[in-house]
Wavefront OBJ file of the C-alpha trace (Angstrom):
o trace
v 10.367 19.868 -20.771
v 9.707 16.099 -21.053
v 13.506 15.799 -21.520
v 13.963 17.190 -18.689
v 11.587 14.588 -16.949
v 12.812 11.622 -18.377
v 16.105 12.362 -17.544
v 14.669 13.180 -13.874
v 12.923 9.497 -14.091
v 15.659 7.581 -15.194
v 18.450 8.760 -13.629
v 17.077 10.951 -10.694
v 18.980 14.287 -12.208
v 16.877 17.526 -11.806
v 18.461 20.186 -14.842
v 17.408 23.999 -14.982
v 14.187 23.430 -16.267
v 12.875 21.709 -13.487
v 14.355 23.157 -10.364
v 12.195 25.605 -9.831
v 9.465 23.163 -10.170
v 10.471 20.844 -7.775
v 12.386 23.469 -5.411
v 9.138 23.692 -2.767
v 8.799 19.394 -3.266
v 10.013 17.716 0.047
v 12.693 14.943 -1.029
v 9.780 12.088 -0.678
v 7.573 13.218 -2.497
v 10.154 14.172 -5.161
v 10.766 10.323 -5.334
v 6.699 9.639 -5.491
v 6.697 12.047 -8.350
v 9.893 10.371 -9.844
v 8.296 6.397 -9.256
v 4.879 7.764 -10.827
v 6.277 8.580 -14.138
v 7.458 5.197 -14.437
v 4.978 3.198 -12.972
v 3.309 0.864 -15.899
v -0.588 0.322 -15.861
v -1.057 -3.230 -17.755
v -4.124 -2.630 -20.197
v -5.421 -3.235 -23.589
v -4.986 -0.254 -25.752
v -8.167 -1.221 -27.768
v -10.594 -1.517 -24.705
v -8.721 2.046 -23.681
v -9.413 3.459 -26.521
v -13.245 2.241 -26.398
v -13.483 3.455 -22.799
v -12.333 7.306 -24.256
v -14.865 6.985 -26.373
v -17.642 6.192 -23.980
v -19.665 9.509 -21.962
v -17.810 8.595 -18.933
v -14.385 8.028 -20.336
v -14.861 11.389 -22.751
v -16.122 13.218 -19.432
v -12.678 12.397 -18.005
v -10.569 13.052 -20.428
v -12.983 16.851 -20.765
v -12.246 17.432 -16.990
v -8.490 16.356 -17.212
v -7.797 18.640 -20.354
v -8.774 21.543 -19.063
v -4.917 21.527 -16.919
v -3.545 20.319 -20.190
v -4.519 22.546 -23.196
v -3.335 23.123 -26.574
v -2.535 26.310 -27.690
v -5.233 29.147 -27.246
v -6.254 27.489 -24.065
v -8.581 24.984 -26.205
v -9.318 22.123 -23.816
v -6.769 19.166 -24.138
v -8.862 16.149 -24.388
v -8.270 14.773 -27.861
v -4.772 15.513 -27.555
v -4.264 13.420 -24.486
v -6.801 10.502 -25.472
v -4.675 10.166 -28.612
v -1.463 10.298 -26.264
v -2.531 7.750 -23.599
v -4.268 5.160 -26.498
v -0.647 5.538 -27.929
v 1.839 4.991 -25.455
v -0.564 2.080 -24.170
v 0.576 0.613 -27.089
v 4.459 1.354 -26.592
v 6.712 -1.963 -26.107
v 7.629 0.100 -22.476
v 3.350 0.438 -22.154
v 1.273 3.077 -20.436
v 3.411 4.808 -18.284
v 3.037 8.788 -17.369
v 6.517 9.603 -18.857
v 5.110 7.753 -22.221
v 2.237 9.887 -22.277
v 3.786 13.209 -22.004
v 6.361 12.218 -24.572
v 2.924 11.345 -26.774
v 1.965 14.782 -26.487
v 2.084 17.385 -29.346
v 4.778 19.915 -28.729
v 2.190 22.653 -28.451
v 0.626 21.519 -25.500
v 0.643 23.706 -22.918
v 0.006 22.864 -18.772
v -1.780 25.369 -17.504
v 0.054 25.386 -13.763
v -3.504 26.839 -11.830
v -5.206 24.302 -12.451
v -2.667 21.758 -12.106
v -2.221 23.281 -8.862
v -6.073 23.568 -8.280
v -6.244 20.139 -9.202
v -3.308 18.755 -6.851
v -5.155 20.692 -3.519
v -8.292 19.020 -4.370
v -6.845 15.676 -4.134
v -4.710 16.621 -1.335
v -7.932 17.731 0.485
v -9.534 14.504 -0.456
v -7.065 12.666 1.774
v -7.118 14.910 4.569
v -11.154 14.686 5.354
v -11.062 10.864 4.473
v -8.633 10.359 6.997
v -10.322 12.641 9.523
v -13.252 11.101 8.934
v -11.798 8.153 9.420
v -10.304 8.883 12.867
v -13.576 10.666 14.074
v -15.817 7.053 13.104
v -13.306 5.530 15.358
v -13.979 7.850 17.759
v -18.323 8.177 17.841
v -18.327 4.556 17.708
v -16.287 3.790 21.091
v -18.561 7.067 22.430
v -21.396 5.678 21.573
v -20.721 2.129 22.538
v -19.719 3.684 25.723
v -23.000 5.268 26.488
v -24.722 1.538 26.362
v -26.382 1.020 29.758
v -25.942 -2.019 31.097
v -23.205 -3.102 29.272
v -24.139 -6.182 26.871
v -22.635 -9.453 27.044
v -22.431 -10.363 23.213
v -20.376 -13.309 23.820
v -23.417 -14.463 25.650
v -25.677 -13.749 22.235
v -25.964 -15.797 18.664
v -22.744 -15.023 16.668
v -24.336 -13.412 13.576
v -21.282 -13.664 11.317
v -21.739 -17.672 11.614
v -24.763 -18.982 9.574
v -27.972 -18.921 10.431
v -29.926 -22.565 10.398
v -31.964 -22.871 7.945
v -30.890 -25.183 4.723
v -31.207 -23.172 1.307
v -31.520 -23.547 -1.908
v -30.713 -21.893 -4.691
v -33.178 -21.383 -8.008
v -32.610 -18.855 -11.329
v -35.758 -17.911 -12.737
v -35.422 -16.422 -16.330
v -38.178 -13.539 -16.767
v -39.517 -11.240 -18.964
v -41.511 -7.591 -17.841
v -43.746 -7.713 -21.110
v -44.620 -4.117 -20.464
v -41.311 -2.719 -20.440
v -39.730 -5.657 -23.191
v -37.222 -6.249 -20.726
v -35.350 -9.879 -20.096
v -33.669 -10.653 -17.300
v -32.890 -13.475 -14.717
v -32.908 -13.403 -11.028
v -30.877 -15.540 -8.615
v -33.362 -16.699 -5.766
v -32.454 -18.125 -2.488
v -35.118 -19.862 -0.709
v -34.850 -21.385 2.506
v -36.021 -24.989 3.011
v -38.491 -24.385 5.445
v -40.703 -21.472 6.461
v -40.373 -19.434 9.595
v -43.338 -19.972 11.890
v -44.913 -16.865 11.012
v -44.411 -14.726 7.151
v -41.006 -15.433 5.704
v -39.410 -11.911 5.299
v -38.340 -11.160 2.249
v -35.106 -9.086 0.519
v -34.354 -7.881 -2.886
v -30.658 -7.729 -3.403
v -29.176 -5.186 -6.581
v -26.047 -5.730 -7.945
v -23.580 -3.124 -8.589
v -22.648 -1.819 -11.826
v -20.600 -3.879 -14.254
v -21.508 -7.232 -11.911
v -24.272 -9.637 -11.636
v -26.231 -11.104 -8.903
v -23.474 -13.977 -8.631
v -20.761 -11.724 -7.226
v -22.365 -11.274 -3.855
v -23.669 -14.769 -2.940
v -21.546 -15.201 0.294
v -23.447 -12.342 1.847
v -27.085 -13.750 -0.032
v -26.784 -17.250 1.191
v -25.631 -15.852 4.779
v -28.664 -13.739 4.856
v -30.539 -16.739 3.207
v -29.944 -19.078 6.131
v -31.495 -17.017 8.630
v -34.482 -17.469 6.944
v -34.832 -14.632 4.418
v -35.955 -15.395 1.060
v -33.760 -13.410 -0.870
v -33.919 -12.515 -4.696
v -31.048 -10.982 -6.854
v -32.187 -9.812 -10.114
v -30.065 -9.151 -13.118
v -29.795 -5.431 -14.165
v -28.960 -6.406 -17.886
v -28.116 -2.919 -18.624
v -25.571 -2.497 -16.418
v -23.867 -5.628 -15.977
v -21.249 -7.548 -16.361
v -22.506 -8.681 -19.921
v -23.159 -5.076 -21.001
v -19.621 -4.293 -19.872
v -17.868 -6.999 -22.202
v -20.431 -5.942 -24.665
v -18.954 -2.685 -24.817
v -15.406 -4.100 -24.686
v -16.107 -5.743 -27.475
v -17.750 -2.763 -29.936
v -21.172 -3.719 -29.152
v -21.789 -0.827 -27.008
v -20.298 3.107 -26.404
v -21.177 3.328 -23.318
v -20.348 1.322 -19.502
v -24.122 1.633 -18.931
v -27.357 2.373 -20.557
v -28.343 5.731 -19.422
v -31.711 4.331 -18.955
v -30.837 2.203 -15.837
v -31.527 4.831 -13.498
v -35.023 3.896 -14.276
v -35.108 0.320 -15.359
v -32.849 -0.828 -11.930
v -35.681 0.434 -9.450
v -38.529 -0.317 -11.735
v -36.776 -4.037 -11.918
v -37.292 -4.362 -7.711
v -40.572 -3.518 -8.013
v -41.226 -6.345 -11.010
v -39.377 -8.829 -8.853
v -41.754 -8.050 -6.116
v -44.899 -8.763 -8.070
v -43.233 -11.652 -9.789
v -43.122 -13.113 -6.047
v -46.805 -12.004 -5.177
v -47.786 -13.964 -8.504
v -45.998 -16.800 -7.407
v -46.521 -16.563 -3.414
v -49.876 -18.571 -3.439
v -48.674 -21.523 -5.814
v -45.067 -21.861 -4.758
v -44.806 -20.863 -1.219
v -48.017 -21.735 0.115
v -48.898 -18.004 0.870
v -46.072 -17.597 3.477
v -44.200 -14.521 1.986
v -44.751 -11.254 3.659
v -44.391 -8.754 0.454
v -45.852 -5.616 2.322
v -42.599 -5.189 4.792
v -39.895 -5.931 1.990
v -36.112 -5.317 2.624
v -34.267 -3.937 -0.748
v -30.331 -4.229 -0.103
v -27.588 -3.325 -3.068
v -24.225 -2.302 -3.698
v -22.643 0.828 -5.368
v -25.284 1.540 -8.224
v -27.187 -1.445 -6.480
v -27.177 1.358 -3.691
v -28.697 3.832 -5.558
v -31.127 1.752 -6.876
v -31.721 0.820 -2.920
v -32.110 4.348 -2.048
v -35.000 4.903 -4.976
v -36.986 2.669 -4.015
v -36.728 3.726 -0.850
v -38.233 6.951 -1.930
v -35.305 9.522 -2.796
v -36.234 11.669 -5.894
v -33.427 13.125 -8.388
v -32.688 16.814 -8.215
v -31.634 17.429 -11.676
v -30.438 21.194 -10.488
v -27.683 19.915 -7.731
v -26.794 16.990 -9.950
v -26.005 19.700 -12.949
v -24.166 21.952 -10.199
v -22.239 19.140 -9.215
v -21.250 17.450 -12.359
v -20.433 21.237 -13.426
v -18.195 21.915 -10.120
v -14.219 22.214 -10.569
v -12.646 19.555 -9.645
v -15.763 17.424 -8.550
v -14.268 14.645 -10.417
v -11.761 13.621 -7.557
v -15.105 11.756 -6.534
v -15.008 9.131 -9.241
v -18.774 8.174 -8.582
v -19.698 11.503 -10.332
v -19.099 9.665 -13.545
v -21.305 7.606 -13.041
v -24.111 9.649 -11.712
v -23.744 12.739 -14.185
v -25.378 10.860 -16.702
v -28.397 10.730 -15.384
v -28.068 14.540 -16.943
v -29.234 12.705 -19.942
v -32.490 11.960 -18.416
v -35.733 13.745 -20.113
v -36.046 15.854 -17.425
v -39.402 15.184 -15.293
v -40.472 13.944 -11.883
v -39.552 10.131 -11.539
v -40.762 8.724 -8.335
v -39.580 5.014 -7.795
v -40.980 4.414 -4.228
v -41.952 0.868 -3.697
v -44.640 1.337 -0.672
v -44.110 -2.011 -0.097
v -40.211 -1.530 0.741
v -39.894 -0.619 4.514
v -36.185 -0.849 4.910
v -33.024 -0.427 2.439
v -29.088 -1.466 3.016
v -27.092 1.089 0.836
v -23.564 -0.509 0.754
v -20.675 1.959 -0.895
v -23.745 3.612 -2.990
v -23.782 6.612 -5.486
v -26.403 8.832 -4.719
v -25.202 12.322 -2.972
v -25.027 14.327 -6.152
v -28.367 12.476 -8.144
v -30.917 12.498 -5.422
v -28.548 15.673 -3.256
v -30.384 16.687 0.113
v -34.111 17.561 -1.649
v -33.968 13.667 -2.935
v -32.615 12.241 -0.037
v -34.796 14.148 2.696
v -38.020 12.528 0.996
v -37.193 9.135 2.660
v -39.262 8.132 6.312
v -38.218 4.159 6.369
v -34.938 2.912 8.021
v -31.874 3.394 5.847
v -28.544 1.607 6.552
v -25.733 3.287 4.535
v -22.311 1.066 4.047
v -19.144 2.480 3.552
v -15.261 1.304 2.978
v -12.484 3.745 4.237
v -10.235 3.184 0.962
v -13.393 3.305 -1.270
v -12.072 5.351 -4.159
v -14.728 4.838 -6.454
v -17.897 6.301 -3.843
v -15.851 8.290 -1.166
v -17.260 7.411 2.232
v -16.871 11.150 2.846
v -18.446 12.914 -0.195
v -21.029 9.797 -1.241
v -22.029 8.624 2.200
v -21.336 11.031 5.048
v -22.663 13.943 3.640
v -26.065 11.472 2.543
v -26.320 10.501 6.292
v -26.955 13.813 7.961
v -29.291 14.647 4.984
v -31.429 11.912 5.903
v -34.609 13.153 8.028
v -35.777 8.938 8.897
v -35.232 8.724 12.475
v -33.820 5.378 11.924
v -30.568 5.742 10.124
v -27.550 4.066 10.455
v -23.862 4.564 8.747
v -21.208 2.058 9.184
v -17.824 2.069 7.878
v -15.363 -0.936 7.435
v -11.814 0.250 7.765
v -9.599 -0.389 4.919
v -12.786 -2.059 2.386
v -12.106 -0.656 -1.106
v -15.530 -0.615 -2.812
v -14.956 -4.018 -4.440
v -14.923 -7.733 -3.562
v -11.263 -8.591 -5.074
v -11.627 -12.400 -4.528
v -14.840 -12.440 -6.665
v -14.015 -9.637 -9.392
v -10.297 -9.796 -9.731
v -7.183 -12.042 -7.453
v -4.594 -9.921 -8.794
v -6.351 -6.825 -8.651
v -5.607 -6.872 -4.998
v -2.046 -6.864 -5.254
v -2.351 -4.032 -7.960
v -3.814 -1.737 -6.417
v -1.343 -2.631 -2.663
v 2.055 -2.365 -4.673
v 0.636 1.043 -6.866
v -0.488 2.987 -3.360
v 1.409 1.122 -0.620
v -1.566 -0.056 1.301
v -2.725 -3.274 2.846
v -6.543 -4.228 2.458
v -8.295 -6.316 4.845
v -8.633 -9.899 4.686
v -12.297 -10.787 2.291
v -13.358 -12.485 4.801
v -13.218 -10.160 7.768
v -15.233 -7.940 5.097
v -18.242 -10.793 4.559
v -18.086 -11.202 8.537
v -19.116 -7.607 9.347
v -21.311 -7.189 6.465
v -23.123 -10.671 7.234
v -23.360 -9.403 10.824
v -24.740 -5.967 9.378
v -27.330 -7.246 7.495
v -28.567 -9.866 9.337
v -29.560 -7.763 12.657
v -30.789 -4.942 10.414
v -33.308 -7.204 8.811
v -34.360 -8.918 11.297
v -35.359 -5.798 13.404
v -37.186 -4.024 10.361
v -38.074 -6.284 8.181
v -38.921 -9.606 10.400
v -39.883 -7.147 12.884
v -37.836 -9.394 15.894
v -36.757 -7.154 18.422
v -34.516 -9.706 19.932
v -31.791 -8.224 17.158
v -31.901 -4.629 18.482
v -28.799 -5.424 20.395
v -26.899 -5.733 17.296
v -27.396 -2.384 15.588
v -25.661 -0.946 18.418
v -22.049 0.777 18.166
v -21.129 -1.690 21.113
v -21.520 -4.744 18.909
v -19.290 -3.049 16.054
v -17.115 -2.328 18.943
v -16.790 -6.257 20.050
v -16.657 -7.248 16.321
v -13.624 -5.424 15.884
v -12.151 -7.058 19.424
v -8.438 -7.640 18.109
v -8.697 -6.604 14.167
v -6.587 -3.979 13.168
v -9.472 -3.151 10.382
v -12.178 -2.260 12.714
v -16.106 -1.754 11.667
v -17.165 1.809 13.200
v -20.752 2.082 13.639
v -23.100 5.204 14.170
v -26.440 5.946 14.840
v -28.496 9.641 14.447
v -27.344 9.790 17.979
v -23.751 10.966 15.861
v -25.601 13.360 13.420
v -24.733 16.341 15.198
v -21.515 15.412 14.935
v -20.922 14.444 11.714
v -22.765 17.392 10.484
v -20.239 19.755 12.289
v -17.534 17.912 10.796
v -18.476 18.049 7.620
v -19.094 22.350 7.894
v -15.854 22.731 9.342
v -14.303 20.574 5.818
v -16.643 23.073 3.943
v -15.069 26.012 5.874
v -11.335 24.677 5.270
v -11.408 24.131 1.570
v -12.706 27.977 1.619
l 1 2 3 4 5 6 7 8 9 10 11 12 13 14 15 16 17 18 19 20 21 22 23 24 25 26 27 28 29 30 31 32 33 34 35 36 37 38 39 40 41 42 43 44 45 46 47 48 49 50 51 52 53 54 55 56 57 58 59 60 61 62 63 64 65 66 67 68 69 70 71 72 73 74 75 76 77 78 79 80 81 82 83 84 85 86 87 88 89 90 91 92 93 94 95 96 97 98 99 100 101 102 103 104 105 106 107 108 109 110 111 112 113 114 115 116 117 118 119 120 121 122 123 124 125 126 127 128 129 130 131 132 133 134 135 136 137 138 139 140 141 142 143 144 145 146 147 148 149 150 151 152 153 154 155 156 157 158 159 160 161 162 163 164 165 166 167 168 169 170 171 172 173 174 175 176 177 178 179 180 181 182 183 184 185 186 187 188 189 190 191 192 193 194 195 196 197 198 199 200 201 202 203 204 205 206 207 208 209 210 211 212 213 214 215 216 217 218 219 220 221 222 223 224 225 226 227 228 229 230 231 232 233 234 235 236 237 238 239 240 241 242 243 244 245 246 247 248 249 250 251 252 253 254 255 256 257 258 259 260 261 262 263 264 265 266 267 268 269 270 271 272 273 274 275 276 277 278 279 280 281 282 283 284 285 286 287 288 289 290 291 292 293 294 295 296 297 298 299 300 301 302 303 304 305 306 307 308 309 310 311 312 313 314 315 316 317 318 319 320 321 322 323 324 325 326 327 328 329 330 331 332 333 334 335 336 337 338 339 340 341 342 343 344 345 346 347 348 349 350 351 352 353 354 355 356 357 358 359 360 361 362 363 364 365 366 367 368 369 370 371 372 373 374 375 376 377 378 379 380 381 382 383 384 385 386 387 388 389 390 391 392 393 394 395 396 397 398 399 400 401 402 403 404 405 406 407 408 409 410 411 412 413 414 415 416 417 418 419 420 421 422 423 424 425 426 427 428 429 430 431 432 433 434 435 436 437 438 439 440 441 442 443 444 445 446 447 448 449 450 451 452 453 454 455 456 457 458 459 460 461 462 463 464 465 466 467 468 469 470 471 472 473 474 475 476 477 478 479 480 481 482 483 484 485 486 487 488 489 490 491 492 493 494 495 496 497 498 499 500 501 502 503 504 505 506 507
């Protein structure tokens, strides 16, 4: 009973009812259990109560009722969006023991799928960290099979910037044939390269804006990249507080799995129109680099070619307990799509940077196999939001371009804390007793990462092959106890066998 449990909370005493409950719990994890139900989440009940009533926010209360039903077995959902919206707005606030005492008294937990639930997220933790452990491991193997060894102390430091001067311009624009407004951040440098300057479209990630990532833009930037970061206006950081606010239902407009690559492709031509006039002719737009981050990714990966498979993206989004992968949110409602063929390849984009991107269950192994250009996929090892394992792993080894790369920084956690949030950070360390690395270790590999992959496929310099080795991951991590692991296909194998024998342990 919740009695029971608050008495449990409060003053550690286990009665009748919950013995046999907690009788197979080791004494740790009894205390986890006993710190969870009191631990307070700070948040506005209003904006809670607006997220419930957004698709995503509805879609997780639909998957969380199903262990907590009312009588019959109907699915819990209203009962515990009504429940959480309330005890948010308790003097002791949103707590787990305040929810349950919300509850109606007919409420029943339906212990399989409790259970069901708790293995899923249990397994969860187990491949992360294996996967974890066995990046570690094909990154020193492969950095060991480098013959002769490379001096990179001897080489340009990459995470330092580059030399040329930049400047920064916002151009407001309008796509008349889609009556779509939006501005784009653009980074010129101050002089042009001796031959074309390459060129890189940058997507932002959902609920952001082009701002948020201009460290790793002006980095790129001064190596002589132009680089332009358009606004995705439905599915930014204005749409978000427009939602907050009552504007909106929804997090996103469904329609941005169209408008976000259709929006690289307008950028591009808004360049070509303006290549002649304001940059004497000296930008290369037929070997364009497309980078983004977490929907930014996905948008990445479209352009790059990948096609949605409506049929794995309705078998995932319908799978039990798929929603331990938070980014399945997110990429379910693309189910809300007219369902047709939508092909968003750019010819003129010849290499993409996926960092932490949603795509495995949208474009699954049908979408993904359509690429042939280089593909860099970024990862973070406590991303909770797009699991390294389930979002980029598994989209690696599906990948038939010979020229794939996956890279991993230990202990990133999808977002950039000293841009979005300072005391998000210390959250999210004192809730799950972890330390993140330092933001700037973070910019310092990713700098690095983009840097040598541009230059070798879309300034076509060869002099940065060096760089997208494992060995320079390997002497980038000299001394940090949050390493970068680095593979190549020359891993696939591996990974691939991996990820079967996960498949053949959750059996």
């Amino acid at each position: 009973s919740v009695a029971s449990l608050e008495t449990f909370a409060k003053e550690g005493k286990i009665d009748a009812n919950l013995k046999q409950f907690l009788a197979r719990v080791t004494p740790e994890a009894r205390e986890q259990f006993r710190e969870a139900l009191l631990t307070k989440i700070d948040i506005d009940p209003v904006l809670l109560s607006r997220f419930f009533n957004s698709v995503m926010g509805a879609d997780m209360l639909s998957r969380l009722g199903k262990s907590i039903t009312i009588q019959g077995g109907i699915n819990g959902k209203y009962a515990l969006r009504g429940a959480i919206v309330s005890a948010a707005f308790e003097p002791g606030g949103l707590t787990l023991l305040n929810i349950l005492k919300k509850l109606p008294n007919h409420i029943q937990l339906q212990g399989e799928e409790i259970l069901g639930l708790a293995k899923a997220l249990d397994y969860a933790i187990y491949v992360s960290e294996l996967f974890t452990k066995d990046m570690r491991l094909w990154t020193a193997e492969e950095a060991a099979a480098v013959k002769p060894a490379i001096n990179y102390a001897s080489l340009p430091d990459l995470r330092q910037r580059g030399s040329f001067q930049v400047k920064k311009e916002v151009w407001n624009l309008t796509d008349s044939s889609r009556n779509r407004s939006l501005y784009v951040d653009v980074y010129i440098p101050q002089t042009f390269r001796d031959d074309k300057t390459p060129v890189i479209i940058f997507s932002h990630g959902l609920a952001s804006r082009p701002e948020d990532y201009a460290q790793a833009i002006e980095h790129l930037a001064s190596y002589g990249f132009l680089v332009a970061a358009p606004q995705h206006p439905g599915s930014d950081i204005k749409y978000l507080q427009g939602m907050l606010a009552g504007y909106y239902r929804n997090i996103f407009d469904r329609d941005e799995f169209i408008n976000r690559p259709q929006d690289i492709s307008f950028v591009i031509d808004e360049l070509a129109r303006r290549n002649d006039s304001q940059f004497q002719g000296k930008l290369n737009l037929t070997n364009v680099g497309v980078a983004g981050h977490s929907f930014g990714g996905y948008t990445a990966i479209a352009v790059a070619g990948a096609s949605i498979d409506f049929d794995n993206l309705a078998k995932d989004c319908n799978r039990s307990y798929s929603g331990i992968n938070i980014s399945i949110f997110l990429e379910c409602r693309a189910l809300e799509l007219p369902r047709q063929v939508y092909n968003f390849r750019d010819e003129r984009v010849a290499a993409v940077f996926a960092a932490n991107p949603v795509n495995r269950s949208i474009f699954g192994e049908k979408g993904l196999s359509k690429i042939s250009i280089p593909v860099l996929l970024g990862s973070g090892s406590y991303d909770p939001a797009a699991n390294p394992i389930f979002e980029q792993a598994i989209s690696f080894t599906w990948l038939k371009t010979p020229d794939k790369y996956l890279a991993m920084v230990e202990g990133q956690a999808h977002v950039n804390f000293t841009e979005l949030d300072a005391g998000m950070q210390k959250t999210l360390e004192s809730v799950v007793d972890i330390t993140l690395p330092n933001q700037n270790l973070i910019e310092d590999y990713t700098g690095a990462l983009l840097v040598s992959f541009f230059e070798v496929y879309i300034a076509n310099n060869e002099k940065f092959r060096p760089f997208l080795l494992s060995s320079y991951a390997e002497y980038l991590s000299q001394g940090e106890k949050f390493k970068l692991d680095f593979i190549t296909a020359a891993s696939d194998e591996k990974l691939s066998q991996l990820i079967e024998k996960l498949r053949v342990h959750r059996q």
